[in-house]
C-alpha positions, 0 to 999 in steps of 0.5 A, spaced: 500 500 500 502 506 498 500 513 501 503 520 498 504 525 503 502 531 499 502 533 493 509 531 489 511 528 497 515 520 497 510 515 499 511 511 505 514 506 501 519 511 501 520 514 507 521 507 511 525 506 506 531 512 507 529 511 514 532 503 513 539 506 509 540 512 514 540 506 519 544 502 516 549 507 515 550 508 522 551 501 524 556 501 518 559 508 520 567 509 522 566 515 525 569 515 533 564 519 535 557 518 535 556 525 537 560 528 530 556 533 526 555 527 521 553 522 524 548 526 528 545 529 522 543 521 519 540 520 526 536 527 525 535 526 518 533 518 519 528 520 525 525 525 521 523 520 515 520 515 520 516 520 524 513 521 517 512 514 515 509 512 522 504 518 521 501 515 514 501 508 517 496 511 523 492 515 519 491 508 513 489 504 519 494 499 516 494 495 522 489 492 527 488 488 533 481 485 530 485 482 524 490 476 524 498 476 521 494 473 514 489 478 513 496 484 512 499 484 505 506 482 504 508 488 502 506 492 508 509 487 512 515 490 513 511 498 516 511 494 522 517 495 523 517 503 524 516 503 532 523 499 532 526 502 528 525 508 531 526 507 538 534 505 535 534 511 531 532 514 537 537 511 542 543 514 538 541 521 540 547 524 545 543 530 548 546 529 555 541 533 558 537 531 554 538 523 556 533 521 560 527 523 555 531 520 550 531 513 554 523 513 556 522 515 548 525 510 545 522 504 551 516 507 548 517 506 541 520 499 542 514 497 547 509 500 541 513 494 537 513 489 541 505 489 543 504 489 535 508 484 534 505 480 540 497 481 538 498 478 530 501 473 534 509 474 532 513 469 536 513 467 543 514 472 549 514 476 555 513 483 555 518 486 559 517 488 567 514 494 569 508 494 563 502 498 564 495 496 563 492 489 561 499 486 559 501 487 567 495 483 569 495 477 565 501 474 569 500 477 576 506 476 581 506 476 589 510 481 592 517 480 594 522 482 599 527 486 594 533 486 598 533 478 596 534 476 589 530 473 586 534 466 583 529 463 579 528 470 575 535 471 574 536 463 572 530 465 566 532 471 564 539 468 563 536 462 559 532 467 555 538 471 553 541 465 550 536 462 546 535 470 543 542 469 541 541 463 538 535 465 534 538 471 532 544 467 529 540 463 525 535 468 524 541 473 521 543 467 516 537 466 513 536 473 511 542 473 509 541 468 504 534 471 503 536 479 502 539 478 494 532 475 491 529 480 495 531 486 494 533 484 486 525 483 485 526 476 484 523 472 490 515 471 490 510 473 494 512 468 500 519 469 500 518 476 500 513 474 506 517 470 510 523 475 509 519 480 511 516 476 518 524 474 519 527 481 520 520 483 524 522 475 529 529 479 530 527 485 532 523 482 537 530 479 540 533 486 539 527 490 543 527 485 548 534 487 549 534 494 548 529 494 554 533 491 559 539 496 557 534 502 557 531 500 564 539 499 567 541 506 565 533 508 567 535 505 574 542 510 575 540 515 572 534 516 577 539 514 583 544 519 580 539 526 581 536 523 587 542 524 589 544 530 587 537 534 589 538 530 597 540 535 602 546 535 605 546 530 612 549 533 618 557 532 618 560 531 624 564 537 629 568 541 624 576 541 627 578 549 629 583 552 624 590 550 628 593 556 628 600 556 624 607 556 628 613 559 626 618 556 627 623 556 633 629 554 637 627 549 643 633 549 649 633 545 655 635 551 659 637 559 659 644 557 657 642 553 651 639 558 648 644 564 648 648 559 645 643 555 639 641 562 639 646 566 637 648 561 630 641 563 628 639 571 629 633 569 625 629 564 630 627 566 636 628 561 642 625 558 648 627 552 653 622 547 655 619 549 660 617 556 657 614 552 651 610 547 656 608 553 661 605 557 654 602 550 651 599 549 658 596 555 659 593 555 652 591 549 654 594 544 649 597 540 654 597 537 661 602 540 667 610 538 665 610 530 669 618 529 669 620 522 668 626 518 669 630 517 662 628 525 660 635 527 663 639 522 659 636 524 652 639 531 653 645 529 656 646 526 649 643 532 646 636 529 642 630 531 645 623 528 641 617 532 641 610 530 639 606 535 636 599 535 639 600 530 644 602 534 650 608 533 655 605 527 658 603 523 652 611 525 649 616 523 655 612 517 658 613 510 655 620 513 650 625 509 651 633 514 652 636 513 645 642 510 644 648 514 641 647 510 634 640 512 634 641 519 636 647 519 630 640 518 626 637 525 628 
């Protein structure tokens, strides 16, 4: 059947039919980028062309849920194969802003395929989970706890998967065989409505499959802006800014620092006990505790200090130092 869009306009023969070249020419396409300027030309100029074929199909009624497979011409077999065709087209799209738009779309458009496809009784499947209306309650499930996988599910969807692949296979070589007679207008009216039927089976399993990746990529997209848009929780006390220390000289008396200080006039000096009298009084640390083994350190010239942890915490448990470990300092 054909339909003109207009005066002058291509048919709906020929609409679907740059829609398919354009298609084809993406899959084959060596750009690196799905995103250049030529590539998402072909998508815009492919979606354009569908649109418009899809349009003309919806107003001729080409198709009906009261009629059987065998009551459709072979000819118009293959417009059935418009709601696929642009829900691929549409996947190609690279609006990132626009990405979650583009999912639901294209899961739409597959879904129009698949219940199509399902109600002139075209291969044997499962309208994918989450489908509203009649289809949902054909096949109602008990509820389940989601926190615990559901084996049996995963087992039969793994299974599902490996027999679409089989199919697929041997659906792609069967057209391979049948496309030269088609396409050269050679094959009669029953090879071209099997070649037909065959590329509708196969885009069945490539619907199928292209939902379940659109629902996975749903599912993260939704958990990344739930993400974005939550508030901030509640953090834990902020640290106080510590304040910055200039750097010193640090003496075990008086004399020490008349000494140490005179080799460098640009630092200032403190004995010990004036660097704990000033940390104690801002706090820091506890009152000066003497233990044994302080005075052999310094007899020996080292003294270690712990930064923040106060005297206490930096003299008690520390062992004198050897004069090979002092030679390491």
């Amino acid at each position: 059947m054909m339909a003109e869009a207009g005066a002058g306009g291509p048919r709906l023969a020929e609409l679907l039919a740059v829609g398919r070249r354009l298609w084809d020419e993406l899959e084959a396409s060596t750009e690196p980028s799905s995103g250049a300027p030529a590539v998402q030309d072909k998508v815009r100029q492919g979606l354009e062309a569908l649109q418009r074929a899809a349009a003309m199909v919806e107003q001729l009624e080409l198709f009906s849920e009261n009629e059987e497979l065998e009551e459709i011409p072979s000819a118009d077999l293959k417009f059935m194969l418009l709601p696929a065709l642009l829900g691929a087209l549409t996947l190609k799209q690279v609006e990132l802003s626009r990405r979650k738009e583009h999912l639901e779309n294209a899961r739409e458009h597959f879904l129009r395929f698949l219940k199509l496809c399902r109600s002139y009784g075209l291969g044997s499947f499962q309208l994918p989970p989450g489908t509203s209306g009649e289809e949902q309650s054909r096949s109602p499930s008990a509820p389940r706890d989601p926190s615990q996988p559901d084996l049996v599910a995963m087992a039969m969807s793994r299974t599902a998967k490996i027999e679409r692949y089989k199919q697929k296979k041997e659906l792609e070589n069967k057209l391979a065989s049948m496309s030269s007679s088609v396409e050269s207008g050679t094959a009669d009216e029953d090879q071209i409505r099997e070649f037909y039927i065959l590329q509708i089976q196969k885009w069945i399993g490539t619907s199928l499959e292209e939902i379940e990746s659109i629902d996975q990529e749903l599912v993260i997209l939704k958990s990344r802006d739930a993400a974005r848009q939550a508030p901030a929780g509640p953090r834990g006390p902020s640290r106080p800014a510590r304040a910055l220390v200039k750097p010193f000289i640090l003496t075990r008396d008086a004399a020490q620092a008349r000494v140490f200080g005179a080799g460098y006039p640009g630092l200032p000096t403190m004995t010990v006990d004036d660097w704990y009298e000033q940390r104690r009084r801002q706090g820091i640390v506890s009152t000066p505790q003497r233990v044994p083994g302080m005075e052999q350190r310094w007899e020996q010239g080292v003294w270690e200090v712990s930064w923040g942890m106060g005297k206490q915490g930096c003299v008690q448990g520390m062992e004198p130092l050897t004069m090979e470990e002092s030679k390491l300092y």
